[in-house]
C-alpha positions as CSV (number, residue, x, y, z in Angstrom):
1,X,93.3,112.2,129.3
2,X,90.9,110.0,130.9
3,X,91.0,107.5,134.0
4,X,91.4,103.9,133.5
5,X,91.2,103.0,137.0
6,X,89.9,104.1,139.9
7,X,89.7,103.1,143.8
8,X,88.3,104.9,146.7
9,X,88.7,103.6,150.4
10,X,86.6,105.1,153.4
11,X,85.6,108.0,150.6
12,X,82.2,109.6,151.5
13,X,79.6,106.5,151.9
14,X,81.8,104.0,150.3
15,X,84.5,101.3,152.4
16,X,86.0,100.5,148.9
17,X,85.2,100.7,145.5
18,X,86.7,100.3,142.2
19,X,86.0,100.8,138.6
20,X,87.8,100.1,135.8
21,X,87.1,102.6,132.8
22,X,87.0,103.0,129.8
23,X,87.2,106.3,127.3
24,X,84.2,107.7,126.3
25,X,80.8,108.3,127.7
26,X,80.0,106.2,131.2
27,X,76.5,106.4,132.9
28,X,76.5,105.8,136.8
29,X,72.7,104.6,137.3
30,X,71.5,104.6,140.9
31,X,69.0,105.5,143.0
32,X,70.0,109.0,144.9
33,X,71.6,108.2,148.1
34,X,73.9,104.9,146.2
35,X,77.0,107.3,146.3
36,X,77.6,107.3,142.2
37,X,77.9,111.2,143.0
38,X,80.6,110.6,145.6
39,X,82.5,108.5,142.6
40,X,82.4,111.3,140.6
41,X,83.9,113.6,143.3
42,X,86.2,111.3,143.6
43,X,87.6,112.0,140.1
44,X,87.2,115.8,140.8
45,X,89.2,116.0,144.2
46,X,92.0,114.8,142.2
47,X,92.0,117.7,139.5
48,X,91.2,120.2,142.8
49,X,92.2,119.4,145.8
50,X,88.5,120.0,147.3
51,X,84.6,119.2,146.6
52,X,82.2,120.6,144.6
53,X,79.8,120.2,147.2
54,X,81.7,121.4,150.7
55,X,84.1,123.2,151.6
56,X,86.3,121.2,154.1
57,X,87.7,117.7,153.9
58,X,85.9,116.3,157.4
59,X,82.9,115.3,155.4
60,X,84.6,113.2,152.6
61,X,85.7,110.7,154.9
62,X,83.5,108.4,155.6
63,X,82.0,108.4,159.6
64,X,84.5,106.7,162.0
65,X,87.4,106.3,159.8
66,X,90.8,108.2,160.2
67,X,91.1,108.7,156.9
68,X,89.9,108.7,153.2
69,X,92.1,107.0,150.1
70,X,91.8,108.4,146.3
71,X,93.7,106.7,143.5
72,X,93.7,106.7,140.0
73,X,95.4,105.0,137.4
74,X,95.5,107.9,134.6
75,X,96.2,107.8,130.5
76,X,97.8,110.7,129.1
77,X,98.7,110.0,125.5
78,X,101.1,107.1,125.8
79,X,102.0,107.6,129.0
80,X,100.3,106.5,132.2
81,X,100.3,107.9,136.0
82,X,98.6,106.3,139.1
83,X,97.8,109.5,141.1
84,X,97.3,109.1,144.7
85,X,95.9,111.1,147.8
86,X,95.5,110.5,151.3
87,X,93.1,113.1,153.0
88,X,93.5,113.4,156.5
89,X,91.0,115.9,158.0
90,X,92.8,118.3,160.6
91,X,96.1,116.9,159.3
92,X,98.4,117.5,155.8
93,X,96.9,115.6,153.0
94,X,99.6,113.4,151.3
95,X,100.2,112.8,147.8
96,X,101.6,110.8,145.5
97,X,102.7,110.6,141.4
98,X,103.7,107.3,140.2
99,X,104.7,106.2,143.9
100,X,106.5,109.4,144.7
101,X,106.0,111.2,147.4
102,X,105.0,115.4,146.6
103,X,106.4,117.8,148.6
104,X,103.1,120.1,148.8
105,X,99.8,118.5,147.7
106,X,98.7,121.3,145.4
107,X,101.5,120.2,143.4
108,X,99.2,117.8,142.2
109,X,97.2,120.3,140.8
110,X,97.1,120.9,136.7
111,X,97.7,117.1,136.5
112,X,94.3,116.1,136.6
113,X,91.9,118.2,134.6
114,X,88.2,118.4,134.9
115,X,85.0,119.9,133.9
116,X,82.3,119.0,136.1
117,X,78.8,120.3,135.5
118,X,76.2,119.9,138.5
119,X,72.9,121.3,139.3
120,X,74.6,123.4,142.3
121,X,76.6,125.4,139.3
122,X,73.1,127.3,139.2
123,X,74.7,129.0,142.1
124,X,77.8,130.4,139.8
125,X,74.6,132.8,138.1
126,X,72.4,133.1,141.2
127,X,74.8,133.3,144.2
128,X,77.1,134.9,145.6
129,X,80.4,136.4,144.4
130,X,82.5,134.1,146.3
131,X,81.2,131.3,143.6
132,X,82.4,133.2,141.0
133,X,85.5,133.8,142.1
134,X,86.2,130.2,143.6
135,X,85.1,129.2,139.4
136,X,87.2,131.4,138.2
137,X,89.9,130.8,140.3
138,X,89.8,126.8,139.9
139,X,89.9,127.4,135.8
140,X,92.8,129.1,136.7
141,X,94.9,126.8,138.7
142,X,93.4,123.8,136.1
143,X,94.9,126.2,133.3
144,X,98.0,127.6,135.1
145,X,99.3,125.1,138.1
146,X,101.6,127.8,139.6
147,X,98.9,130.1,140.2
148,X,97.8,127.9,143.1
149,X,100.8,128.9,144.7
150,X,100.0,132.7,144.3
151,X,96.6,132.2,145.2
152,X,97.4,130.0,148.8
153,X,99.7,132.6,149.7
154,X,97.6,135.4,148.6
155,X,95.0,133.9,151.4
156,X,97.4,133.7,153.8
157,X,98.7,137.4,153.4
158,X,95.0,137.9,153.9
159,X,94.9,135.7,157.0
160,X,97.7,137.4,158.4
161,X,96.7,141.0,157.5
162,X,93.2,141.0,158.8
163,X,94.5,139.7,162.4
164,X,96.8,142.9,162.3
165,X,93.7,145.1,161.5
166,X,91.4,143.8,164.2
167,X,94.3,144.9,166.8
168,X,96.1,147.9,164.5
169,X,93.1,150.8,166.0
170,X,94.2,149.7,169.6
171,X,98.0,149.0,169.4
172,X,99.2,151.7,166.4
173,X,103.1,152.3,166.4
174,X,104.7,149.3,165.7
175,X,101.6,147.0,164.6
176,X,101.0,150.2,161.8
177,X,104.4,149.4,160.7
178,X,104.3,146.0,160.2
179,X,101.1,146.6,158.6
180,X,102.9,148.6,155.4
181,X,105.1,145.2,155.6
182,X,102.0,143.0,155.0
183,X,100.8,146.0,152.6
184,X,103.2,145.3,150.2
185,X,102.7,141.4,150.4
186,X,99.3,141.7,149.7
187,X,99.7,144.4,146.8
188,X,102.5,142.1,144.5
189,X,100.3,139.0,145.1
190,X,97.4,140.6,144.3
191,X,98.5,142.4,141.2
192,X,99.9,139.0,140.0
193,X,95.9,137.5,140.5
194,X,94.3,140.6,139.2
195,X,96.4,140.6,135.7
196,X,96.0,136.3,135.8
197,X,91.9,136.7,135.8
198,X,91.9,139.4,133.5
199,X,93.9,138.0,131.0
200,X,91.6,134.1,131.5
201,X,88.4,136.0,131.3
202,X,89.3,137.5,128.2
203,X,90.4,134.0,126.5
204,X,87.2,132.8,127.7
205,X,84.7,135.1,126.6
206,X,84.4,134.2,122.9
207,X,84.0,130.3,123.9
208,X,81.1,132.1,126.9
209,X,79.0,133.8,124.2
210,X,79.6,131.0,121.3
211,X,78.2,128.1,123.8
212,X,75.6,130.3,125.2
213,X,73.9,130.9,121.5
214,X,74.3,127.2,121.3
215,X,72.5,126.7,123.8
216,X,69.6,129.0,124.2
217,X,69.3,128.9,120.2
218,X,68.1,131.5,117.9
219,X,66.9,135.1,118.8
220,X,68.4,134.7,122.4
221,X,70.4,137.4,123.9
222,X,74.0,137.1,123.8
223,X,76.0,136.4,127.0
224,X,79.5,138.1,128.1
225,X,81.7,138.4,131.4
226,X,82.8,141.2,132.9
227,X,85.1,142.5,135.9
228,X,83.8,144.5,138.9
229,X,86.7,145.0,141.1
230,X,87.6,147.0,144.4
231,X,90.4,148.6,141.9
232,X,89.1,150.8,139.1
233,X,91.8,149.6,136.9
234,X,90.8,146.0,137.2
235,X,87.4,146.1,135.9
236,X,84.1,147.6,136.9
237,X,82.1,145.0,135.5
238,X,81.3,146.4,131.9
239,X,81.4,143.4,129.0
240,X,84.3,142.2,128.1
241,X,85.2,143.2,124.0
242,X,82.3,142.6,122.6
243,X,80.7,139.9,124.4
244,X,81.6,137.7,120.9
245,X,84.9,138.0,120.1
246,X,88.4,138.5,122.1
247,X,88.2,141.9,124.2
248,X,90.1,144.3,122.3
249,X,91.9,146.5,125.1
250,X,95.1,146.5,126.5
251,X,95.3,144.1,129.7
252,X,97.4,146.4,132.6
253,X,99.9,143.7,133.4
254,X,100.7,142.6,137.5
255,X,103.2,145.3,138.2
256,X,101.1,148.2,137.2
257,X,98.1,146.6,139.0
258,X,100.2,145.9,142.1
259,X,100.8,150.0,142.1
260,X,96.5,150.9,141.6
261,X,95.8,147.8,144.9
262,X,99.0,149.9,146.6
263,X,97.0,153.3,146.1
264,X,93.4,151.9,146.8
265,X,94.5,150.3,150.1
266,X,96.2,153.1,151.1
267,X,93.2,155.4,150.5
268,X,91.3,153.1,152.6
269,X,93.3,152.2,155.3
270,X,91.8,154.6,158.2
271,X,88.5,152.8,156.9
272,X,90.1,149.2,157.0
273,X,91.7,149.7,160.5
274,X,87.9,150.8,162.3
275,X,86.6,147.6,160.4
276,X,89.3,145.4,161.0
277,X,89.2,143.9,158.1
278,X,90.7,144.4,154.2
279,X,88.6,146.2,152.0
280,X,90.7,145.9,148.7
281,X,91.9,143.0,146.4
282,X,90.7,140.2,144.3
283,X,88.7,138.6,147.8
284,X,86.2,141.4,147.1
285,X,86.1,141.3,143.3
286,X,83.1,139.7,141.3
287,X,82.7,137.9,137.9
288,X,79.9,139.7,136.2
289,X,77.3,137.5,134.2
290,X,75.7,140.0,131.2
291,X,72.8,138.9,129.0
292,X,72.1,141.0,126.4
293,X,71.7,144.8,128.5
294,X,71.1,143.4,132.0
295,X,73.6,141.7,134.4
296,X,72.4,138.0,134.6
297,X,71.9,137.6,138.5
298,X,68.2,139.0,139.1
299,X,67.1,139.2,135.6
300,X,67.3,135.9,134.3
301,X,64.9,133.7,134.0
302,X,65.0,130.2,135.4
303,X,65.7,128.6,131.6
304,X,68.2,131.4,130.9
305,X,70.0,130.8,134.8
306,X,70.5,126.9,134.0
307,X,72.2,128.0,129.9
308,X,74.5,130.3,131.1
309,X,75.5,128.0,133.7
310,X,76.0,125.4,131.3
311,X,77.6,128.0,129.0
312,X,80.2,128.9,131.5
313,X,81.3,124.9,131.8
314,X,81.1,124.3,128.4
315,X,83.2,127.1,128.0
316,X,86.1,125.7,130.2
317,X,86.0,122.5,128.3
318,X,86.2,124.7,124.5
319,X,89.2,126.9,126.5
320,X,91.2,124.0,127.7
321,X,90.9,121.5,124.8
322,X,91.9,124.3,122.3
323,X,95.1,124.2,124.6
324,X,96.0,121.2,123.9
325,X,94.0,118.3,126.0
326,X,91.0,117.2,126.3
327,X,89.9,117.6,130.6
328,X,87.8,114.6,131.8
329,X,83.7,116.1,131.3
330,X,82.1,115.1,134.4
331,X,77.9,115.6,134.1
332,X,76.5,114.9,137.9
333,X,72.8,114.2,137.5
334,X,72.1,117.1,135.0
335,X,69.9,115.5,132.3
336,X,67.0,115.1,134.0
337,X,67.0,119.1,134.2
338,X,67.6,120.0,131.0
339,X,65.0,120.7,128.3
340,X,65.3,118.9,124.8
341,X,67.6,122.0,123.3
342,X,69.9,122.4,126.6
343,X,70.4,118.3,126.5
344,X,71.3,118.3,122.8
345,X,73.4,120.7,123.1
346,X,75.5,119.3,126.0
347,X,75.2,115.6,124.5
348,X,77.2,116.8,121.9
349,X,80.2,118.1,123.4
350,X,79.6,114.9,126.5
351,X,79.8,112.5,122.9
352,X,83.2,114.4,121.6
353,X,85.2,114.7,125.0
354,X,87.7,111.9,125.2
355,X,86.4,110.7,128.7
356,X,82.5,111.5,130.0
357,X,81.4,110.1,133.7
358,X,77.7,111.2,133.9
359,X,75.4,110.1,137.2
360,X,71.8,109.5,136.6
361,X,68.8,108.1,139.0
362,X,67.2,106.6,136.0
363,X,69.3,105.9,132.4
364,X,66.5,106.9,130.4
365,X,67.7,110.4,131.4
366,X,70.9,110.4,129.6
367,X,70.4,110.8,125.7
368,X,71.0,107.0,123.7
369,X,74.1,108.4,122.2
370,X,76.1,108.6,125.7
371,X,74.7,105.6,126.8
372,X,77.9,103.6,126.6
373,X,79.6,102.1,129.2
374,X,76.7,101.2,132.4
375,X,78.0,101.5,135.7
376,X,75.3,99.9,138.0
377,X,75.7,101.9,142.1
378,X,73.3,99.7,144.7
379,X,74.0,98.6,147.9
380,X,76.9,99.7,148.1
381,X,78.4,98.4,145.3
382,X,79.7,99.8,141.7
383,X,79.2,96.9,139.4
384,X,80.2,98.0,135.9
385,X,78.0,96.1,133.2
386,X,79.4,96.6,129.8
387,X,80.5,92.7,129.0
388,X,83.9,94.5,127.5
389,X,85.1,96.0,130.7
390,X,86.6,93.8,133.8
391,X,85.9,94.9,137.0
392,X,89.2,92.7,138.3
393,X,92.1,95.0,139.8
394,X,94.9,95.7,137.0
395,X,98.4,94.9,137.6
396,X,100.6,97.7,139.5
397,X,97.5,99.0,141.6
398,X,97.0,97.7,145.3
399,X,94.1,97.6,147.5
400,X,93.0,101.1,147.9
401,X,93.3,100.5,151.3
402,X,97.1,101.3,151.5
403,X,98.2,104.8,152.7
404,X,99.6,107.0,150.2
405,X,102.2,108.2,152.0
406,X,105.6,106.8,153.0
């Protein structure tokens, strides 16, 4: 897969830009502040429905406009999709495949895959849970598009069941009783995440402790996942099989860990009603980062924080391309924080993927070998400047500044 066109309008700093691209590696050269990041998360949003760098849509639009446009004209094999999105900040986004409507924008999601490697993935070793989870979550809608479903209604169960806490300790009787009603909600969606994470970190452990031996080279110590969670059955964070090959237990499967979240919130319940707030499920659960006998978070140094970070996305590339496609690598202004060994190592895979966007403040950052296409961000302009590619709008796509919608 990899995008051949793309146009923002009202997007983060930019009125209107577009690119036409090529496959293979493309530098973005700028100086910081240009917007060749906002490009990139351009191509993101469209494989998640959010930013790697906030949390709401308000701040992609750009100041005093309504509304922000996305599109992308995308190769897949033979075929080709123009993938559209309209974000509309305290309104429903709209989307569009081909110039039909969607009924629900995350079913967009799982079209458009993506890797995306940036210096605030540091946070996925040094943070705080919710990173991990929101990573490992992501990899699993990217991998399995239904999922988002169960997630968005898992966080609404949530929603729903911690309002009903906060007034359960006053009201009792009947709010009590609809609580069991929002119990068992919560229990079947959450066994149905529980058993998907389990059974994606397991895939993805091998590719975790081959990249990070790649990466931090000989005599380092090797690198696994584990999973603490609020359910005993689930995990409590101990490596994964070996921390080098496939984990050889037997994964509990959704119904059976529906049944241990059913007991564990019951047990907790009295506790949960004086908080006012739900104590059990995946929302609590961690990804644990091991190297070698410690957990990475507090005993890593700097050097070993930025390879398993790099590890972890590397990882999601190996996992998804052995499925069957390559996902578009995107490399936000990484280089120039990488020593020699880290920057080999990622140039390698960045050369192989079928599509690479990288941003850089200076080009002499980015290794020769991925120094391909040059897309020049000044001014408020994206000028690409390999002779080969046009930057004239290809037939079928209009300007970016019509809605997506009907």
């Amino acid at each position: 897969m990899y995008v051949r066109h793309l146009q923002v309008g009202q997007f983060r700093n930019w009125e209107s830009a577009d690119l036409a691209l090529t496959p293979g590696p493309t530098v973005l050269v700028g100086r910081n502040g240009q917007g060749k990041t906002n490009l990139v998360e351009a191509v993101g949003y469209l494989a998640t429905l959010g930013s790697h760098r906030v949390s709401a849509d308000a701040p992609l639009v750009r100041h005093g406009a309504a509304q922000a446009v996305v599109r992308a004209a995308l190769r897949r094999d033979e075929r080709e999709l123009l993938v559209e999105v309209e974000i509309n900040p305290g309104r429903a986004n709209r989307v569009r495949v081909n110039r039909s409507p969607l009924p629900r924008p995350r079913e967009l999601l799982g079209l458009v895959k993506t890797v995306l490697f940036a210096p605030e993935d540091l946070a996925l070793v040094r943070g705080d849970p919710a990173e991990r989870r929101r990573f490992v979550d992501d990899l699993l809608v990217s991998r399995t598009p239904r999922l988002a479903g169960v997630r968005g209604d898992y966080d609404r169960v949530l929603k729903q069941r911690n309002a009903l806490l906060k007034t359960a300790r006053l009201a009792r009787g009947n709010a009590l009783a609809t609580l069991d009603v929002w119990d068992g909600h919560l229990t079947e969606l959450g066994g149905q995440l529980l058993a998907a994470r389990l059974q994606l970190l397991t895939d993805l452990a091998p590719y975790v402790a081959e990249a990070y031996a790649g990466v931090a080279g000989p005599g380092a110590d090797a690198a696994a996942l584990g999973y603490a969670s609020t359910v005993p059955l689930a995990g409590d964070g101990a490596p994964i099989g070996d921390g080098a090959g496939s984990g050889t237990r037997q994964l509990p499967g959704a119904a059976e860990l529906a049944a241990a979240l059913q007991a564990r919130v019951a047990e907790r319940r009295a506790e949960e009603i004086d908080r006012g707030v739900t104590l059990v499920g995946p929302h609590r659960d961690d990804l644990v980062l091991h190297l070698g006998p410690a957990p990475a978070k507090g005993y890593a140094s700097h050097g070993e924080s930025w390879s398993f970070a790099l590890a972890l996305k590397l990882a999601c590339f190996a996992l998804l391309r052995a499925e069957g496609e390559d996902p578009i690598l995107v490399l936000d202004d990484v280089f120039a924080e990488l020593d020699t060994g880290r920057r080999t190592a990622l140039a390698a895979v960045a050369g192989s993927a079928e599509q690479t966007l990288i941003t850089a403040a200076v080009a002499e950052d980015v290794p020769a070998a991925l120094r391909g296409t040059r897309v020049l961000v000044a001014d408020g302009h994206a000028r690409v400047l390999a002779p080969e590619v046009g930057v004239e709008l290809e037939p079928g796509l209009e300007p970016v500044g019509e809605p997506a919608g009907d």
